[in-house]
N, C-alpha and C positions, 0 to 999 in steps of 0.2 A: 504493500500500500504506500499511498504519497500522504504523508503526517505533517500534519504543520504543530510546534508543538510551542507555544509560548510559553514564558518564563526555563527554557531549557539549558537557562546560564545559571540557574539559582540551585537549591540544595536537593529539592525531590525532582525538579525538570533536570536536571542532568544526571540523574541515576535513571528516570525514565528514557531519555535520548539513549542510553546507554543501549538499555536491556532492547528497547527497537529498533537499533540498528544491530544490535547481535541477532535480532529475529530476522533480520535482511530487510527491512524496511527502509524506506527513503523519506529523509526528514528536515525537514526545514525549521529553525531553531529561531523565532524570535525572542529577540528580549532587549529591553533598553538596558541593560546593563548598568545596573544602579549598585548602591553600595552594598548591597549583597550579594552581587553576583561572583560565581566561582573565577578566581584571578587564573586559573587556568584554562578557562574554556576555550581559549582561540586558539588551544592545540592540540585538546583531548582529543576529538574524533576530527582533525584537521588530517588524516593518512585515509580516513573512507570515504569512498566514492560517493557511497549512497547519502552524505552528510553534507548540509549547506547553512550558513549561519549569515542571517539580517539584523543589523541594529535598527530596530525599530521600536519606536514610541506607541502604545496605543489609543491616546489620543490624537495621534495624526492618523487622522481619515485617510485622506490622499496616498498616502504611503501604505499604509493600509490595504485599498481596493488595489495598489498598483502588484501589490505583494501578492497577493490570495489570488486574484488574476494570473498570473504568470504562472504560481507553482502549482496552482492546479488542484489544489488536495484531496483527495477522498475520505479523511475526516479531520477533524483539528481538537486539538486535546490542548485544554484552556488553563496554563496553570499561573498565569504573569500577575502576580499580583503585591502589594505592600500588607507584611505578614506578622510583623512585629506587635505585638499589645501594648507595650512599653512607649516604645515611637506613635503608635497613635495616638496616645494620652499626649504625647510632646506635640505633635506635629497632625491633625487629623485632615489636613486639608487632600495631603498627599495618597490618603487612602480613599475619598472620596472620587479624585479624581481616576486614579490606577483604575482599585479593584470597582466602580460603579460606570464610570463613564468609559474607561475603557471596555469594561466587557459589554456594555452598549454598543461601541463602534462597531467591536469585531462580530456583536449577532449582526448587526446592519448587514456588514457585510458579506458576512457568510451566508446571510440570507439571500442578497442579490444575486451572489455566486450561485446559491444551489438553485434556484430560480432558473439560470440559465442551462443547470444540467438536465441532459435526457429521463424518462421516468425512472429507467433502471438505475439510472446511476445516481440523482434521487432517494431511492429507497435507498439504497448501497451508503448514504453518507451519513457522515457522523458527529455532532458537536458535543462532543465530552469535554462537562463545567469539575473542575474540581476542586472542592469546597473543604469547609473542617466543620467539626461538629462545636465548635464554638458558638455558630449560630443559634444551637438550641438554647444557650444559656448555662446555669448551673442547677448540678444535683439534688438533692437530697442525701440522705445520708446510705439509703437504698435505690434500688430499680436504673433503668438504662434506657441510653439515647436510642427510640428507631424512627425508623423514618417517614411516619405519623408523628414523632413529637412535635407540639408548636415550638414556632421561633420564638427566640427571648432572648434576644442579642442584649451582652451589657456593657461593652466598650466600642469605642470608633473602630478600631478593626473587627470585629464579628459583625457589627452592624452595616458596615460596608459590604463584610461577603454576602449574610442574608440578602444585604440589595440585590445583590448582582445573581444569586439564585433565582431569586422571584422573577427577574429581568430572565435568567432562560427559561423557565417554565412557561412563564410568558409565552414568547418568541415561537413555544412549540403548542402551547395552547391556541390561539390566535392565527399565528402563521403557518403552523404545522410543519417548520423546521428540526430535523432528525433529532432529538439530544439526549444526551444521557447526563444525569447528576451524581458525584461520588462527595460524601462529605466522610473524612476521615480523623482519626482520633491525632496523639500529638507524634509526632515523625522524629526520630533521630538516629544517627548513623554516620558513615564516613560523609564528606565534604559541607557538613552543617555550617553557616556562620557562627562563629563563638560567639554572640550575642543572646544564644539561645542557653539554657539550661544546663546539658547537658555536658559539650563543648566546652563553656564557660567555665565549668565546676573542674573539668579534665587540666583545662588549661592553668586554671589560677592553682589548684592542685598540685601539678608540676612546679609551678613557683613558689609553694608554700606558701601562697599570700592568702589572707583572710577568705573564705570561703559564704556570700552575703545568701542568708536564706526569707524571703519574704515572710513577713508574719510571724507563725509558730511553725511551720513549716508541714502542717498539715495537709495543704492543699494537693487533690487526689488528681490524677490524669490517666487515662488509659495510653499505653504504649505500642508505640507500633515500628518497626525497624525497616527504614526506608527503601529498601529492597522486595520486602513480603508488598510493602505499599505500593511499589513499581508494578509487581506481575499482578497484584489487584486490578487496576488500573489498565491494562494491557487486558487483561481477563473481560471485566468490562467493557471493551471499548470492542471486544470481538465477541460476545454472545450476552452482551445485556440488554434487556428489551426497550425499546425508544418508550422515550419518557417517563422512565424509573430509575427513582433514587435508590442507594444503593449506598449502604454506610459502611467504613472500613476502620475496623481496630483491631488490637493485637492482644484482647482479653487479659490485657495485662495492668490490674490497676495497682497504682502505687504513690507514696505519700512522697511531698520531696524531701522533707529528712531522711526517708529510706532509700534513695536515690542518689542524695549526696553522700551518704553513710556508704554504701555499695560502690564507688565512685573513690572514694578517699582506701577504702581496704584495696582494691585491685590495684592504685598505685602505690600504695603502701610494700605490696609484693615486689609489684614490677621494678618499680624504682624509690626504692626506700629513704624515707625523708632526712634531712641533715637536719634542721632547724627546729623540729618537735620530735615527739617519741611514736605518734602516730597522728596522721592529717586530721580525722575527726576532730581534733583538738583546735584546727581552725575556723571550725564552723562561728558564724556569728548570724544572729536573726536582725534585720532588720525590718524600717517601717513598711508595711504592706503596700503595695501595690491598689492605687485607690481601685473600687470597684471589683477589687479581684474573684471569681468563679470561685466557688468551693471545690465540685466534684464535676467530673467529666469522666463520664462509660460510657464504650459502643455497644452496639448489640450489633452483629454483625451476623446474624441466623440466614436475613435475606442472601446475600452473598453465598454465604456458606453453601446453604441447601438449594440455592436457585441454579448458580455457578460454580457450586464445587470447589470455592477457592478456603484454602486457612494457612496461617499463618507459617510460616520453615521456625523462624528465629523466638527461640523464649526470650525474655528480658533478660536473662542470663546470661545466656550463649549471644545474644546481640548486643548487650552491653559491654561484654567481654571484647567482643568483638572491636566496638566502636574504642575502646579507652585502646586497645593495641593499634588501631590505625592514625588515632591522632599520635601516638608517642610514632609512627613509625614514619611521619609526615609533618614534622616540627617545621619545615621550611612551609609547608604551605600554609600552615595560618600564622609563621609570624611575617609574612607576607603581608596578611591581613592586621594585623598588630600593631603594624607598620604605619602603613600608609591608612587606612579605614576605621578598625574600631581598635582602643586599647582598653575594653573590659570595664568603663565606666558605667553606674548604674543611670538608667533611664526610666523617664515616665514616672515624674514622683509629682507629674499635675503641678499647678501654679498656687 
């Protein structure tokens, strides 16, 4: 197939680009290339043929229609978007316009496109949104997200994705443009930005520098290892039914002091610390995060039993995993360290 896949400079779009060009697919990689994008992507799949990469913005139209025109695609898998909860509490303008007015454009467009294709080819196409289950809101202390739950967006980034869901439901309610929706639980694994949780803990760990845990550190998230989330996605986008959601998690829920606690022992092995007797010792809680989600769980049965997909990686075995890839990959985020983000906290509201 001819893939058009936005956001495939970022941390889940270039593990997706990945896994579809190893399928032998043909892909076309927009992404504006913003402060999260992976600093190596202009030469990871730069040796395969079937690989093409545009810096594009999506709210330029023009550029846009001149793009989807040309490459032609037989489905476009939607992943460009501003992701951060932290950065939206700082800066919401940016997310309004990304993830709501861009994914605006690109239905516009993809609409005119498929408009123009023959019936068959029509039915054959495919607009896969890929969303988080942030949109639902927060937990309780029981029961799980599916996909009948209502929306209950509670910061400027979930409320911007919800928009931009609604906006393709829409698109296929109305226009009866092909789509598919995936809203998935929280993603981590090799080429993460260290701004994120997980990455961040690894990293400042390795430096033995204070370890900041929001709150009390209770706050729960289901886990899912960016990879099982790639062949989700790819599973979806070849036998999911048009205009069904489709939620993806990794049945794995966990508090973030048992996260950061799990996180500090595997380095503790790996590379055992000079400056304390063991890293948990530099855990420090600080003030919450305004607004912040209690509990986030998938339920991810649809999937399961519909498509037969589940997860390869426990939180274990992929945690394991991910703390041996950034220690084996020290050049590439202090790349980012560098020149992008050095580890300051974000999003502490005005």
């Amino acid at each position: 197939m001819k893939i058009i896949v936005t956001g495939g400079a970022g941390f889940i779009g270039s593990n997706l680009v990945s896994l579809l060009l190893d399928e032998g697919h043909e892909v076309l990689n927009l992404d504006k290339l913003t402060y999260a994008a992976n600093p190596d992507i202009m030469y990871m799949f730069a040796e395969n043929k079937g690989y093409q990469f545009r810096k594009v913005d999506l709210t330029n139209r023009d550029e846009l229609k001149e793009v989807v025109k040309t490459f032609a695609p037989q489905a476009i898998m939607h992943l460009a978007a501003e992701s951060h909860v932290d950065r939206s509490i700082d800066g919401p303008s940016d997310f309004i316009n990304t993830n709501i007015i861009g994914t605006f454009n690109l239905l516009e467009e993809a609409l005119e496109y498929w408009r123009t294709l023959d019936p068959e080819q029509q039915k054959e196409f495919r607009f896969h949104h890929i969303s988080t289950d942030e949109v639902y809101g927060s937990l309780g202390e029981e029961g799980l997200f599916t996909e009948e739950t209502p929306y209950h967006p509670n910061s400027p980034y979930s409320a911007s994705k919800a928009s931009s869901d609604h906006l393709v439901r829409a698109w296929h309610e109305t226009y009866g443009l092909p789509i598919l929706i995936t809203n998935c639980s929280n993603n981590y694994g090799p080429y993460q930005f260290p701004e994120k949780l997980i990455p961040l803990i690894i990293i400042k760990g390795l430096a033995e520098q204070e370890l900041p845990l929001y709150g009390d550190g209770k706050n729960i998230r289901d886990w899912l290892y960016v990879e099982d989330h790639a062949r989700a996605l790819y599973l979806v986008l070849k036998t999911g039914q048009v205009g069904r959601t489709y939620n993806i998690g990794g049945n794995e829920e966990h508090t973030n002091i048992d996260i950061v606690e799990r996180i500090c022992t595997i380095l503790d092995q790996l590379r055992p610390p000079k400056t304390v007797s063991k890293r948990k010792d530099l855990i420090r809680f600080v003030q919450d995060r305004p607004g912040h989600d209690r509990r986030y769980a998938i339920d991810s049965s649809r999937l399961q039993s519909e498509l037969g997909w589940t997860p390869s990686e426990s939180f274990s075995s992929g945690l394991e995993k991910t703390v041996q890839w950034y220690l084996g990959n020290e050049e590439w985020w202090k790349k980012i360290l560098d020149k992008t983000y050095s580890g300051e906290r974000l999003g502490q509201s005005k």
